[in-house]
C-alpha atoms as an extended CHARMM CRD file, in Angstrom:
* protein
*
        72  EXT
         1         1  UNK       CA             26.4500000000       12.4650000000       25.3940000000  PROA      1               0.0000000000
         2         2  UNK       CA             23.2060000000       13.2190000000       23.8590000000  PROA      2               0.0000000000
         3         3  UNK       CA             20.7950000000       13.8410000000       26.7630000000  PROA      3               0.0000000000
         4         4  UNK       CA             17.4010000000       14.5200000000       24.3210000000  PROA      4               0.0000000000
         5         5  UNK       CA             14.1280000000       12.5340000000       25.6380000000  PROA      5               0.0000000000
         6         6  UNK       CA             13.0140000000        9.6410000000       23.4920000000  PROA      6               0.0000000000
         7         7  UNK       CA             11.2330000000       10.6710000000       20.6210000000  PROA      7               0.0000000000
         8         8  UNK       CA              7.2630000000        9.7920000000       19.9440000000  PROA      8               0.0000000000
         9         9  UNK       CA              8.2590000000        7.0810000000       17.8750000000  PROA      9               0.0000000000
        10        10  UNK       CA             10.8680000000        5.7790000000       20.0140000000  PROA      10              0.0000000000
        11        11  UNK       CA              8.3700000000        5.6930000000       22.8110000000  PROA      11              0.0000000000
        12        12  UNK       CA              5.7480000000        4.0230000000       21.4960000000  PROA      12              0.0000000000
        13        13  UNK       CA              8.4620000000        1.0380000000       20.5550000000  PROA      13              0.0000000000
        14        14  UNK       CA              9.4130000000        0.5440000000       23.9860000000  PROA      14              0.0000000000
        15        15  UNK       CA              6.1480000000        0.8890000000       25.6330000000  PROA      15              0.0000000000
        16        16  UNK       CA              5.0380000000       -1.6850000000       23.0240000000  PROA      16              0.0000000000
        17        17  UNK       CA              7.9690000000       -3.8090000000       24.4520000000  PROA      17              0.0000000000
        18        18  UNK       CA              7.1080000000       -3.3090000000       28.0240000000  PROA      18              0.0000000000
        19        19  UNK       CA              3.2990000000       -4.3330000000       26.8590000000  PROA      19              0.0000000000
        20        20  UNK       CA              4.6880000000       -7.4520000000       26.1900000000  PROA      20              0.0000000000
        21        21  UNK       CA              6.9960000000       -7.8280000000       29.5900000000  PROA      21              0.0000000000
        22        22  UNK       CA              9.9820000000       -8.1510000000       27.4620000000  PROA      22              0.0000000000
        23        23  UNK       CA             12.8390000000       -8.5010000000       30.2280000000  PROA      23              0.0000000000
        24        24  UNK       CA             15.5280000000       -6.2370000000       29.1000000000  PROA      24              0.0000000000
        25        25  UNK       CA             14.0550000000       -4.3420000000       26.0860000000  PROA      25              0.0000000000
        26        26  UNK       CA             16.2330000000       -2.9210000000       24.0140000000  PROA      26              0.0000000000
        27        27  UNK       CA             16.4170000000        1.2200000000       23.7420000000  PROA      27              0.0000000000
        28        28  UNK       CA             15.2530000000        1.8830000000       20.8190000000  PROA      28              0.0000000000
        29        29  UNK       CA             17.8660000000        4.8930000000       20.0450000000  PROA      29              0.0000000000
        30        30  UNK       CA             21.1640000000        3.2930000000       20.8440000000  PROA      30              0.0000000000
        31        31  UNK       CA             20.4590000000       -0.5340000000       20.9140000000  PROA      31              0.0000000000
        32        32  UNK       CA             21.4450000000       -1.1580000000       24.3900000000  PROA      32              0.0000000000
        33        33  UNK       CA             19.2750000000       -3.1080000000       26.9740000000  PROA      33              0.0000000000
        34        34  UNK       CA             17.2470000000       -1.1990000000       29.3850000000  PROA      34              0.0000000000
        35        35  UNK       CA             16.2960000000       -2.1270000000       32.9790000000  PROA      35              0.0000000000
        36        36  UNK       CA             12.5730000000       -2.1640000000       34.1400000000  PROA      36              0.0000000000
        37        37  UNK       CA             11.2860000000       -1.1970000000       37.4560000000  PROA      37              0.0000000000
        38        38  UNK       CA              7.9390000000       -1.9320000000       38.5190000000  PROA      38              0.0000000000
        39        39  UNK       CA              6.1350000000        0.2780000000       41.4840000000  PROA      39              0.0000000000
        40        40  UNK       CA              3.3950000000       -1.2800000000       42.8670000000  PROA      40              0.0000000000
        41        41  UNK       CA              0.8300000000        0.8870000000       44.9240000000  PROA      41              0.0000000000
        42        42  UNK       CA              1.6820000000        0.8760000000       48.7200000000  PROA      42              0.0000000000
        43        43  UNK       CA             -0.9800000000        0.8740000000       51.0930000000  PROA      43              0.0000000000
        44        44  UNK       CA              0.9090000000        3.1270000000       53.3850000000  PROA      44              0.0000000000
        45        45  UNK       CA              2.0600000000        5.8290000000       50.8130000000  PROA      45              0.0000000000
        46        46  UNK       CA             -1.3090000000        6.7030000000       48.9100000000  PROA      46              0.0000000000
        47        47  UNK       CA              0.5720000000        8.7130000000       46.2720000000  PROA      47              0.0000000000
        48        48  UNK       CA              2.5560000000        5.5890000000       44.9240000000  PROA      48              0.0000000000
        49        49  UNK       CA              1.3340000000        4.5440000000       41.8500000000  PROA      49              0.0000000000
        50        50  UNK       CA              1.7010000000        1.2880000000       39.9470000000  PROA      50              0.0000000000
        51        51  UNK       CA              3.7670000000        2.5950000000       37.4570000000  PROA      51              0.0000000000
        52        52  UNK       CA              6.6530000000        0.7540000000       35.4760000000  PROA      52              0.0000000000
        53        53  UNK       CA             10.0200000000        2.3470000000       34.3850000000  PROA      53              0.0000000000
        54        54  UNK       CA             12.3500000000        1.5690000000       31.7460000000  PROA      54              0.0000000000
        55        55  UNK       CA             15.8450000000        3.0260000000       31.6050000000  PROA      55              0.0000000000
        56        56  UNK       CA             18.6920000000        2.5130000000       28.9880000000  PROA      56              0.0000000000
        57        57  UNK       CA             22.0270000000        0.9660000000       30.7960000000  PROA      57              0.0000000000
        58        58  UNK       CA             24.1100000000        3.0640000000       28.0710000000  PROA      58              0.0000000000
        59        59  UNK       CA             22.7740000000        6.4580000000       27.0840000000  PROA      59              0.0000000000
        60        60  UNK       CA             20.5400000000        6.4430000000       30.3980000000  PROA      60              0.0000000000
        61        61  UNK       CA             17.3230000000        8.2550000000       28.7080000000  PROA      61              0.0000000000
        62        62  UNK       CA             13.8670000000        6.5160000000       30.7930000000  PROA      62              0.0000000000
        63        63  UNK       CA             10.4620000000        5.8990000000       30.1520000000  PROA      63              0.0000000000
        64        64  UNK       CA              7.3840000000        6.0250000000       32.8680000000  PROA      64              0.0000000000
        65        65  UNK       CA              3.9950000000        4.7840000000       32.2340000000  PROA      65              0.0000000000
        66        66  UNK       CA              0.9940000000        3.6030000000       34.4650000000  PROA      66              0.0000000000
        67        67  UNK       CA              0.6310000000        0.4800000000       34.6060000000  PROA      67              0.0000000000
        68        68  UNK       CA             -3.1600000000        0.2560000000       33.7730000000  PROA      68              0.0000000000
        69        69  UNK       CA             -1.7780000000        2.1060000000       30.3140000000  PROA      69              0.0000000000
        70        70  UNK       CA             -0.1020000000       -0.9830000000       29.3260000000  PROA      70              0.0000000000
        71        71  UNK       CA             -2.0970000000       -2.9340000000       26.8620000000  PROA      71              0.0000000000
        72        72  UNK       CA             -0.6110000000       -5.5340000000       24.4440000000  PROA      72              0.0000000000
């Protein structure tokens, strides 16, 4: 299995697709949908950030972003 990050351009497709709460994006390398995970801040935990995750079901690569970063 090819492990390899997503590339710059792959990136910037999902992000875009995250931007736009797509449930389910697609991974842009292999086609396969990816699930998203959202973080919210915790009052209790100050180092949790609202950040949102997507990872591929199939060739499990990820993507993390802040969620202030996400801008349609």
């Amino acid at each position: 299995m090819d492990t390899i990050a997503y590339n710059a351009r792959e990136r910037r497709i999902l992000l875009r697709e995250l931007a736009r709460d797509t449930p389910n994006p697609k991974c842009p390398r292999c086609g396969a949908p990816c699930a998203v995970i959202r973080t919210p801040p915790r009052e209790d935990v100050s180092y949790v950030r609202d950040r949102v995750v997507a990872r591929c079901a199939a060739c499990r690569r990820s993507v993390a972003v802040e969620a202030g970063e996400l801008a349609p």
